[in-house]
N, C-alpha and C positions, 0 to 999 in steps of 0.2 A: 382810414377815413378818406372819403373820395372827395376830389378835390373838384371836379367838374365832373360830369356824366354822359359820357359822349360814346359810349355803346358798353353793350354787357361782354365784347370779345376780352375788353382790358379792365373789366371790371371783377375784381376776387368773389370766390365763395364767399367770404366771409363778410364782403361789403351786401354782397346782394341779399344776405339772412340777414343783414342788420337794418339794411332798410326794411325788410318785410318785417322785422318784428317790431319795426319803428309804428310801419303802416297801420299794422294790428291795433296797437295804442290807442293811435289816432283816430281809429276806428271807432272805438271804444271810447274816448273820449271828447271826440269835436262831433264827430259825421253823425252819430246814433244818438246826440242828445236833440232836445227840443229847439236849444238855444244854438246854433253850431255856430259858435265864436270863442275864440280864443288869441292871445295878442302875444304868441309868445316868437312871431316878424312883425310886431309892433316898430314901426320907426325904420323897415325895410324896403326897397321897392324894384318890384317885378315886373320886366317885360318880357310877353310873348311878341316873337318878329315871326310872324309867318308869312312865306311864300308859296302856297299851295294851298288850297282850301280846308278846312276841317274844321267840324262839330266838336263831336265828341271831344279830342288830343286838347284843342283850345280851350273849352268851355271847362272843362274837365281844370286843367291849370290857372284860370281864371278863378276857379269857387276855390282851390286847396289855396292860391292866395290870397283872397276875400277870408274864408274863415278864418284863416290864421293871423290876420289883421294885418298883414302888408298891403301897403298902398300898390294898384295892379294896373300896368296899362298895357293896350294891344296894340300892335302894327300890323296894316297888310302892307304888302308888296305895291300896289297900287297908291297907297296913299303914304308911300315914303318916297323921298329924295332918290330914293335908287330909281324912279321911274324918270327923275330928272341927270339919271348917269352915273349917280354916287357909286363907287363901290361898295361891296357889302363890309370891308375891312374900315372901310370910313364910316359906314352906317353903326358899325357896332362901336369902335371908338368915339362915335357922337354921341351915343346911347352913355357910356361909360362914363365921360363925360358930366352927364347931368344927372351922377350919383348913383344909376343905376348898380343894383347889389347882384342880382341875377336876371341873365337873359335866356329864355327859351325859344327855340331857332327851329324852324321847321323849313326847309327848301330841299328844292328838284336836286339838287347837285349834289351825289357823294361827296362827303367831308368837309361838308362847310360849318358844322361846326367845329372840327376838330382845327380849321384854320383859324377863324376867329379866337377861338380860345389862346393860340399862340402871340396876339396882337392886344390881348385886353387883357386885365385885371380880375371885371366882370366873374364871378361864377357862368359856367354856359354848362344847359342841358339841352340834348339831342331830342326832339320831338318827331324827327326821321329826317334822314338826309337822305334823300334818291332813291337808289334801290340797297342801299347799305344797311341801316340799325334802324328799329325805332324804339331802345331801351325801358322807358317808360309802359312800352305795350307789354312787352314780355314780362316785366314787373310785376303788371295787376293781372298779368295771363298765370304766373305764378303762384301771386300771392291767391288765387279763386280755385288754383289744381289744391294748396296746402290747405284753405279751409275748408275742402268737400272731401278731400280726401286723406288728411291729417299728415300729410307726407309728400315729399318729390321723390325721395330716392327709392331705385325698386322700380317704380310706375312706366308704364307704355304709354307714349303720347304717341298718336297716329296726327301728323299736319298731312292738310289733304288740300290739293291745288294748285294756286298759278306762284311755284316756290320761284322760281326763277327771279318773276321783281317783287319780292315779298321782302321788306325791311322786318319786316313782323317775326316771318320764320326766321330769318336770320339771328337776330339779339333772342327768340326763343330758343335756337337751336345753343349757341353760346351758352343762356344763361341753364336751359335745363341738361345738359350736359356737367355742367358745374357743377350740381345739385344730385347729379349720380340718375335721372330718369334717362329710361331708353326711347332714342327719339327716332320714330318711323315715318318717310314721307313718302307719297306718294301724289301723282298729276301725271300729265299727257308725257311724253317723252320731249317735245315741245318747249313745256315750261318746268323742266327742271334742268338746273345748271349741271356741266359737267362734272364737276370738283365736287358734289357733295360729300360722297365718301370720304373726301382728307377730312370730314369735319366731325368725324365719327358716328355717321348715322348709317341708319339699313335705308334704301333706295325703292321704291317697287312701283310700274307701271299700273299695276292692278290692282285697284282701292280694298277690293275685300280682303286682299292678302295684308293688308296694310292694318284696316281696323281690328283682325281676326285678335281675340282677347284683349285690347287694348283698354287702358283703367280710362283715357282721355282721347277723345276724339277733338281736333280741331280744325274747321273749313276754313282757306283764305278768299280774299275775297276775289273771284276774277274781274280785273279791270277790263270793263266791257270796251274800252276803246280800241283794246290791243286785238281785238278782233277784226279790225280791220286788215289787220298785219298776216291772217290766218294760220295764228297758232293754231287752232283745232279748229276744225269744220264748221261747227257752230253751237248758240249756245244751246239749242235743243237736245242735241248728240253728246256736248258738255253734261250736261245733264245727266242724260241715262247713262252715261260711263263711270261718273267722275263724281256727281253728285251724292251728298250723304241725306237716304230716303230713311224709312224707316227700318225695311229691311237691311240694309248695310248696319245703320248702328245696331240692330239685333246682333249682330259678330261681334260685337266688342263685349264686354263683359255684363253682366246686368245693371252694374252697378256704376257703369263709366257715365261721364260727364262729357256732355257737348258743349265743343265754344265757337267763338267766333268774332276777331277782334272789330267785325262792323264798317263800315253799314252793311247789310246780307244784302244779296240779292237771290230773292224769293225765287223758287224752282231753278235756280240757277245751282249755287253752292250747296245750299241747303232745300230740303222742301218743307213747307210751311209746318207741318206735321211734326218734325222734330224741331224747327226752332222754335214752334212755341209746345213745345213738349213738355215734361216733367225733367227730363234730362239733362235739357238747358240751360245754363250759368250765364248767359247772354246778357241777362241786364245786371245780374252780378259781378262782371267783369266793369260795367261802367260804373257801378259804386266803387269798387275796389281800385279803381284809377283812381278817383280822387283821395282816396287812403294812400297810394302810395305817392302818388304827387305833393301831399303833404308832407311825406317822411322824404322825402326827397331835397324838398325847397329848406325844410328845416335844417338839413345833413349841410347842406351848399351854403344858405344863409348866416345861419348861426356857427358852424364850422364845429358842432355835435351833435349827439346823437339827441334822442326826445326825452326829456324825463318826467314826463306827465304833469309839471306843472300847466295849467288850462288857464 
């Protein structure tokens, strides 16, 4: 049983199937009914601390602890004491402090939750740190390959793009390795780190060599800032190299699934055509967040597993 969540590198096979079959559950039981509420963090309470913008990651752990009936508060960066100098290790022992049960931490900084965690009590989940983990993503990126596809082990997952500051690929490379799929990436030479190979994946410049039979296709997102820096030419040339059209996902198997942990940017990673295709698991993947962020907060909360009392 996992004790805090601070990336899928240190987190077991066995933790990661247990949350998903939690997620499943939850699925099933809070998210898909009329009434989604259930009290079983009745009497808990949840802060998100983020330091970096985000929709989806926030909102997403906001609703899994509104339904589950823990009392839920948010932090920015801006309207905490750390904009008045606090450290974030004081920020989170004030938090702990005022009974807080679990904290979910999103900042620029590699390992800043895995610091905090050292200093508090707190249950802490990683919502992404830097360019390190973002656990929860690769989660519901998991848990959406196992319900379209009935299975992780065996399967080709093609990640396509800016892997280098990708938290995303990273805890997906960890967790679906765990899980026995073959994970193939592919981007500019640019934005892929040198070390991938120690992490046991195939490498390739060449996206078609990359999706060629693959069960699961997935685009990351290019952070259009970093083009400034001229990793690649530009985003037009991104595009026609690097982008997944239609024809590219015709390489992959008939039956593969497109993802894409969001927000897209339209002709850019993807063209319009396949995200909003038949293909695409795109908004299934943000249902599927709030399914596992509930088996998550429950694991950390309650200190077990779910057993479908609602």
């Amino acid at each position: 049983m996992i004790d805090n969540l601070l990336g899928l590198k240190e987190t077991s096979r066995d933790d990661i199937t247990a949350i998903l079959d939690d997620a499943v559950k939850l699925k099933n039981d809070v998210l898909e009914q009329d009434i989604k509420k259930s009290n079983i963090l009745s009497g808990k309470s949840i802060i998100t601390l983020f330091f970096e913008n985000s929709t989806r990651t926030r909102v997403s752990f906001e609703l899994a602890s509104k339904y589950l009936g823990a009392t839920a508060a948010n932090i920015s960066a801006g309207g905490s004491s750390i904009a008045k100098g606090e450290t974030l290790i004081d920020t989170a022992k004030t938090l702990e402090a005022m009974g807080t049960d679990v904290i979910i931490i999103r900042h620029s900084m590699s390992g800043s939750p895995h610091l905090i965690s050292k200093y508090i009590g707190s249950k802490v989940i990683n919502a992404g740190d830097g360019m390190n983990e973002h656990p929860t993503q690769a989660l519901l990126d998991i848990m959406t390959i196992r319900e379209k596809k009935g299975k992780v082990e065996g399967l080709k997952v093609a990640i396509v793009g800016d892997v280098k500051h990708s938290r995303v690929a990273r805890s997906n490379i960890y967790g679906l390795n765990k899980l026995g799929a073959e994970v193939v990436l592919a981007g500019p030479s640019t934005l892929l780190p040198s070390n991938l190979q120690d992490m046991g994946v195939k490498v390739y410049t060449d996206v078609e060599k990359a999706v060629e039979g693959a069960d699961v296709v997935m685009g990351l997102r290019i952070q259009l800032e970093r083009q400034k820096k001229g990793l690649f030419p530009s985003i037009r040339e991104y595009n026609k190299y690097f982008g997944i059209d239609e024809r590219r996902l015709s390489m992959a198997k008939p039956d593969a699934i497109l993802m894409h942990p969001g927000p897209v940017n339209r002709g850019v990673e993807l063209n319009p055509q396949v995200a909003d295709g038949s293909q695409s698991v795109i908004n299934q993947q943000v249902t599927n967040g709030v399914c596992v962020r509930m088996a998550v907060l429950n694991m950390l909360a309650n200190g077990k597993r779910y057993d479908n009392l609602v």
